[in-house]
N, C-alpha and C positions, 0 to 999 in steps of 0.2 A: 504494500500500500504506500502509495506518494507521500509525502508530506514535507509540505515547503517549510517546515520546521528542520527539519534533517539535511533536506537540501542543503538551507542555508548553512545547517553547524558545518555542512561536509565540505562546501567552501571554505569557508573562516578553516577549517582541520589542513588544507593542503598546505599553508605558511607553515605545519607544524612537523614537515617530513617525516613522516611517519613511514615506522617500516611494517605496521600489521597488515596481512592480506584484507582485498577491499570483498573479499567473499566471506570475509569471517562475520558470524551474525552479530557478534559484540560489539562489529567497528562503528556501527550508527550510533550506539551508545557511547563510546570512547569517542566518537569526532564531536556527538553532542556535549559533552562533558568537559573535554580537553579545554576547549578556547577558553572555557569561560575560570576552568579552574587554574589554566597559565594567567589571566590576564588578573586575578585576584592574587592569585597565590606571588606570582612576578612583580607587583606591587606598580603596573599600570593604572594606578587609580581609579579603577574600578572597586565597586562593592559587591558583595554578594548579590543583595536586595538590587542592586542595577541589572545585575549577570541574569538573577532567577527572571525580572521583568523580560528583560531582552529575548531569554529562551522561555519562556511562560511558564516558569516552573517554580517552585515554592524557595524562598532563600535560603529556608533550612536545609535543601538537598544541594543546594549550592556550597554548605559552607560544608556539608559534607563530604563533596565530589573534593575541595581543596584540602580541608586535611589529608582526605588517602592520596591525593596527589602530593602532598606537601612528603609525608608518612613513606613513601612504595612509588612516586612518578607514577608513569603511563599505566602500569601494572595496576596501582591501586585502583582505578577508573575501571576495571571490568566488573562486569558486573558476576556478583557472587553466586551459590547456592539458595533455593529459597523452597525448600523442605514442604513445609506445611505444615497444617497437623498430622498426624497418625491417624490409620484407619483403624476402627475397633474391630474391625474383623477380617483376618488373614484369607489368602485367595484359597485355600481348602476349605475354608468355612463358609465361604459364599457359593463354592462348586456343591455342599452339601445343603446349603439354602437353594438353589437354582432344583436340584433332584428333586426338593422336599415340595416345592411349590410345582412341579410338573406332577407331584400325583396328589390324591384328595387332603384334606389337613384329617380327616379323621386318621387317616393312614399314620398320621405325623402325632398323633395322641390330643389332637384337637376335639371339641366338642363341637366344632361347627361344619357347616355345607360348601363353604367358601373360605376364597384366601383373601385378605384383605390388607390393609394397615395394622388393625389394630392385632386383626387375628395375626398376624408376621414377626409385628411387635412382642407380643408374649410367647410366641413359639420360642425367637429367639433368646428372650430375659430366659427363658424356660430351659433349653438348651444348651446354652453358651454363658450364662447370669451375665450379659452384655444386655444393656438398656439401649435402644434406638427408638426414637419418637417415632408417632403415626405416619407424619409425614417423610421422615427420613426411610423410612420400608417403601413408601408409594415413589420415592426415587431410586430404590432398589429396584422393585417393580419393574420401572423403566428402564433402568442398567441392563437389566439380565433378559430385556425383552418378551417380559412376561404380561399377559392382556388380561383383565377381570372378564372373567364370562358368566355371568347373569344365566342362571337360568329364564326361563319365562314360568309369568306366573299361573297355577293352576286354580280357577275357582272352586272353590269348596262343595257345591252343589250343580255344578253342569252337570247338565246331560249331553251325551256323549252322540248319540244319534241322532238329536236334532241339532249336532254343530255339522256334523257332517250333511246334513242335510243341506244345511246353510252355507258352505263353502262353496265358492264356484267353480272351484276346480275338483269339485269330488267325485269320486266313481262314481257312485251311484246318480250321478246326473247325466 
């Protein structure tokens, strides 16, 4: 994706001879970053708060792009690891949620007809004593490509021969 934000750092980046490959994905980062942490960190009279305006970006990440430049040069300007949280539940534990939901939940020591959220939810507190909200399983759900299917409902007193009657596509018409 373009962006006349990058253009410009990657401009302003060629005064800076740089020897990183221009295929490396970090370099857009490092060319954004560079000018503005040389021309602060070099003591060209700029400020942070000038740098962050000029690139639109917050001054506190300015004045952080110049310590690791000040701390590590060019090096410190890559950009790092960024983890996330932990999933609570390991990819065997999801292969064995994935099985559990392709047959009935009664099968699974459920007391209900259907698999749901909530049903999903206590299977797995049940299971695994991992807690996942209602909604965090209806994102499961959709991970693992799994579709709610609804039975249809059955009235309590139809009659069975006069629905057939009533169909228009039925045999006996």
């Amino acid at each position: 994706m373009f962006s006349w934000r990058h253009a410009t750092s990657c401009h302003i980046w060629s005064d800076c001879g740089s020897d990183l490959a221009a295929g490396d994905p970090t370099f857009g980062r490092i060319a954004l970053r560079s000018p503005s942490a040389r021309r602060t960190a070099g003591g060209h009279g700029i400020t942070c708060p000038e740098a962050a305006t000029l690139l639109g970006d917050a001054p506190r990440s300015v004045e952080y792009w110049v310590h690791r430049f000040q701390g590590k040069g060019l090096a410190g300007l890559q950009e790092g690891e960024h983890p996330g949280r932990p999933r609570r539940l390991d990819g065997k534990q999801i292969e064995a949620i994935n099985r559990a939901l392709r047959g009935k939940p009664s099968d699974a020591g459920m007391r209900v007809n259907l698999w749901d959220g909530k049903t999903l939810s206590a299977w797995i507190e049940k299971e695994y004593g991992i807690h996942l909200g209602v909604r965090q399983c209806q994102r499961l759900f959709r991970r693992l490509d799994f579709r709610l299917r609804k039975p249809r409902p059955v009235l309590a007193k139809a009659d069975l021969g006069r629905q057939k009657r009533h169909k228009k596509n039925s045999e006996d018409t």
